[in-house]
C-alpha positions in Angstrom: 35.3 102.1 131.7 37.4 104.6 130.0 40.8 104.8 129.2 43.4 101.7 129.3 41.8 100.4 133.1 45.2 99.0 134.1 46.5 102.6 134.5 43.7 103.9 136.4 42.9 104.4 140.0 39.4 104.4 141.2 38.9 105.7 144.4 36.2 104.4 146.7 35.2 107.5 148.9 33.3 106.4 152.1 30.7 108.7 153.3 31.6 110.9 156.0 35.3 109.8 156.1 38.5 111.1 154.6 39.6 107.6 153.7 40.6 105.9 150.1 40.8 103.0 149.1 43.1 103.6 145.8 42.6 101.4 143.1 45.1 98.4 143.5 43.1 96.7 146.1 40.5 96.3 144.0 42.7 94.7 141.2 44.4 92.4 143.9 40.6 91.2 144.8 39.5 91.1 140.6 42.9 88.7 140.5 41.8 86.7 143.1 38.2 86.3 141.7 40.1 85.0 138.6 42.2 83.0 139.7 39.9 80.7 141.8 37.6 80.1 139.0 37.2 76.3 138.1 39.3 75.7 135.7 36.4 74.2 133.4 35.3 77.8 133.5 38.7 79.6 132.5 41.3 78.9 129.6 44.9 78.9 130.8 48.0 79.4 128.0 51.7 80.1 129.7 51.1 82.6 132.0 47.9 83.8 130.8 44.7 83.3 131.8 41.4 84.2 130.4 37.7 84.1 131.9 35.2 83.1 130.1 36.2 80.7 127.9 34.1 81.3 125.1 31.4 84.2 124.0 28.3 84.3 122.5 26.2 86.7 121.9 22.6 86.6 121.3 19.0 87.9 122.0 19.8 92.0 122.9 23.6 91.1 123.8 25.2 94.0 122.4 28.7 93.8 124.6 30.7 91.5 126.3 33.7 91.2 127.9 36.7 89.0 128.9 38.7 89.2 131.8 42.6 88.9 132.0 45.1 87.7 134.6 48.7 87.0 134.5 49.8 84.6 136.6 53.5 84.7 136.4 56.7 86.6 137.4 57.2 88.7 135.0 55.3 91.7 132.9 54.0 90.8 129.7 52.4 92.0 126.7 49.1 90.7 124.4 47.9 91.2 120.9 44.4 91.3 120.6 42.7 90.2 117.2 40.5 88.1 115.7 41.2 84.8 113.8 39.5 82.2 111.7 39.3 78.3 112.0 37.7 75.4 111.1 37.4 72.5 113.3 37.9 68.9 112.2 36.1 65.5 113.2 38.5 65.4 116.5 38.1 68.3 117.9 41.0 70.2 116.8 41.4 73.9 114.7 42.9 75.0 111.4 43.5 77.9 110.3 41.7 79.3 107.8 41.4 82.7 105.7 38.2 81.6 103.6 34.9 80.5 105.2 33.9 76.9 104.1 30.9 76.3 102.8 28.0 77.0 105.3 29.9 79.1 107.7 30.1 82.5 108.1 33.0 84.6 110.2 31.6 87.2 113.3 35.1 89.4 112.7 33.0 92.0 110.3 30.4 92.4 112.9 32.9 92.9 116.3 35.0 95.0 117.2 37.3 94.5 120.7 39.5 97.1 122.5 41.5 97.5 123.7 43.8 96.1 121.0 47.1 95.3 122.9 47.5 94.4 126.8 50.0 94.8 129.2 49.7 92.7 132.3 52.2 93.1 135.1 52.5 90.3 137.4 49.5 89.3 139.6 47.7 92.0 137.3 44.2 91.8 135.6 42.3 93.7 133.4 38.7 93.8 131.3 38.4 93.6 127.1 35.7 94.6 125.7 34.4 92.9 122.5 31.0 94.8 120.9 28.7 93.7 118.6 28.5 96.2 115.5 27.0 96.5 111.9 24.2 94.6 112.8 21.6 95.7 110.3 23.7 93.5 107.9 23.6 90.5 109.8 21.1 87.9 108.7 19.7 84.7 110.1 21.9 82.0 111.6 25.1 81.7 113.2 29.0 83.5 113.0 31.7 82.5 114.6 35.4 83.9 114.8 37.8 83.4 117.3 39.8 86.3 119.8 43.0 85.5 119.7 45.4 86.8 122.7 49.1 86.6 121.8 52.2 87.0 123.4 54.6 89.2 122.2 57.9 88.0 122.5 60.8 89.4 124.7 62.5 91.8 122.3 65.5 92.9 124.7 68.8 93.9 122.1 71.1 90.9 122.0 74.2 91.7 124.4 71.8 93.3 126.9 71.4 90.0 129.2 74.2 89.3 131.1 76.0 86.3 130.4 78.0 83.6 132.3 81.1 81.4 132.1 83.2 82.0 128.9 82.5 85.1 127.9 83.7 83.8 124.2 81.1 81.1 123.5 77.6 81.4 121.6 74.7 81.6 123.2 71.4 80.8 122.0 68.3 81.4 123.4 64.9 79.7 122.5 61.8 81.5 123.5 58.5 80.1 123.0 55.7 82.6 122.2 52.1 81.4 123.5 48.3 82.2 122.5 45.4 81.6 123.4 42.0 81.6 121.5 38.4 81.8 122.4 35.6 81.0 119.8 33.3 84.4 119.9 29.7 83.2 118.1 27.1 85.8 117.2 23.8 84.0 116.6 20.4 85.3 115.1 16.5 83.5 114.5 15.9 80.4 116.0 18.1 77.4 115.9 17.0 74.4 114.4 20.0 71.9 115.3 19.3 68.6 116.6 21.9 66.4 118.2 22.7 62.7 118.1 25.2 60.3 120.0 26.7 56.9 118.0 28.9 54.8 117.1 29.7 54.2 121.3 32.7 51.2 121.5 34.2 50.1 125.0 37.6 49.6 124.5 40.1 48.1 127.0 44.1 48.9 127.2 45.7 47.1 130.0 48.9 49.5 129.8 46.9 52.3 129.0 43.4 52.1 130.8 39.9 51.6 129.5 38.4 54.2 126.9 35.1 54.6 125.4 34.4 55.9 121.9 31.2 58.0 120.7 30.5 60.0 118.1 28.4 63.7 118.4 26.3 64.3 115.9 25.3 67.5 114.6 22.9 68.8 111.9 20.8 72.4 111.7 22.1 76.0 111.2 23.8 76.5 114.7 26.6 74.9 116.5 26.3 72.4 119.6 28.4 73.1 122.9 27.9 71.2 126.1 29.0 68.9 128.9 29.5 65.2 128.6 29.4 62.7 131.1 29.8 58.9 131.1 27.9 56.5 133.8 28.7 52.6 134.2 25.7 50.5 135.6 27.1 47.6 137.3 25.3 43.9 136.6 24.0 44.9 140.3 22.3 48.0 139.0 24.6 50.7 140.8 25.4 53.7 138.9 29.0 55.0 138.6 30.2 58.0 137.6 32.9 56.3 135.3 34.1 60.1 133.2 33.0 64.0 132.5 34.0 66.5 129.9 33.2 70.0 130.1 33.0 72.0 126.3 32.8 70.2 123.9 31.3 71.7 121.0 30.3 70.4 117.5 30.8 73.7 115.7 29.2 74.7 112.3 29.5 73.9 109.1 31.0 70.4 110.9 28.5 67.8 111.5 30.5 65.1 113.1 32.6 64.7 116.5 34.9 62.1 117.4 35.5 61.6 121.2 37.9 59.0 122.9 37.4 59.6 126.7 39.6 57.6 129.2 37.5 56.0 132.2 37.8 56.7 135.7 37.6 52.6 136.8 36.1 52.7 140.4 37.6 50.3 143.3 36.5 47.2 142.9 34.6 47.8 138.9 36.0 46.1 136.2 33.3 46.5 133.4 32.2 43.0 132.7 28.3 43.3 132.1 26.7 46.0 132.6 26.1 49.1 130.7 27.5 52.7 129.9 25.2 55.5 129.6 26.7 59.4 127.4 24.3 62.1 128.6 25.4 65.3 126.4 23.9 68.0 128.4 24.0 72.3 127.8 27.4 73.5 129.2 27.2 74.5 133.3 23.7 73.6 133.2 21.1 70.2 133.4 19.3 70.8 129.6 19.3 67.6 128.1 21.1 67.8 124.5 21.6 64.4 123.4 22.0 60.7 125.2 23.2 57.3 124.2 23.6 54.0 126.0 26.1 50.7 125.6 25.4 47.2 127.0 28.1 45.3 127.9 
């Protein structure tokens, strides 16, 4: 679509009639559609909420897009850009400005528009993010990360009215949120291969009952998927005892540390049995990787 889509109004014309349906109904329905995703499917920061939670392209992908919603009560605006990070052996991101070695950034070959948003309340509206440059990209896999940021309140000091005693300081603390995405561009075949260790039961009486795995990754392409975490009883029942959807093993990293609190069910206290970690691709029943504990 052309132009900034939160401004436009596209008109419906219905054969025959002289009726319109303007444009905001189909942005209260687009808002809706977002907002009843499953959450495993959608990334929510503040007031902000983006859909899908992570890109990829690959094969003839050439563009993609993003969809944004604000969910609060008041009109805010988002920067747009891209940023780099590395992820560590739990999970988490740093920052980074220099690839390390055996990973290569996607931002030379993207390009997203538009660059800055401004969401009303209960208002959505498309990004677009493009694949470009491609003739330079060679085999294996890039990854950057969109990075939507919210740009703080700038209303002059004075402007807000205050209360009480006119004569005393007031300070106000606002806290700016963001919200990233990982954006992967991937090219040839992958050869990764996937492994699940190092599982350890481990029982907390004030805090609950956790198990302990480790994802293991090797090849020249990331691993994302679901994981999810069965007890067998000493009866031979099966128990759904936790899930995880997303969790990824991105490159260069090769290792993934996981502590996942157990969902105990009624009358299930662990003794004997065994726990089985199926590691399967994300939304879907591929089999990546599977482990299991006896008791």
């Amino acid at each position: 679509m052309r132009g900034n889509q939160k401004k436009q109004h596209m008109d419906f014309y219905l054969k025959g009639q002289h009726h319109y349906f303007k444009g905001n109904l189909l942005r209260l329905f687009f808002f809706i559609s977002i907002c009843t995703l499953s959450v495993n499917n959608a990334l929510a920061q503040g007031d902000l909420l983006v859909f899908p939670k992570r890109l990829v392209f690959e094969g003839r992908s050439k563009t993609e897009q993003i969809n944004l919603a604000n969910t609060g009560k008041e009109t805010s605006t988002y920067n747009v850009s891209f940023v780099e990070f590395r992820m560590n052996e739990a999970g988490g991101f740093e920052e980074i400005k220099e690839p390390d070695l055996g990973q290569q950034f996607a931002t030379p070959f993207l390009r997203v528009y538009p660059r800055q948003v401004t969401l009303a309340p209960n208002e959505s509206q498309t990004v677009k993010v493009q694949l470009v440059n491609t003739g330079e990209l060679e085999v294996g896999e890039y990854r950057s990360h969109l990075y939507f940021r919210a740009v703080k309140n700038t209303k002059p000091l004075g402007q807000e009215k205050m209360e009480g005693d006119t004569n005393a300081l007031s300070v106000k603390i606002e806290t700016v949120f963001g919200v990233s995405i990982a954006t992967i561009i991937r090219k040839g075949d992958s050869d990764t291969a996937v492994t699940i260790s190092a599982l350890e039961y481990e029982n907390k009486e004030d805090l609950g009952t956790f198990l302990h795995f480790n994802i293991n990754r090797i090849g020249n392409m990331s691993a994302y998927g679901d994981i999810t975490i069965s007890y067998m009883s000493t009866q031979d029942k099966w128990y759904e005892v936790g899930k995880i959807k997303g969790i990824g093993v991105y490159t260069p990293g090769t290792l993934r540390k996981n502590k996942i609190l157990l969902q105990k069910p009624a009358g299930v206290n662990f003794n004997g049995g065994k726990f089985k970690v199926v590691y399967t691709s994300n939304e879907g029943t591929e089999l990546i990787a599977e482990k299991e504990l006896d008791l």
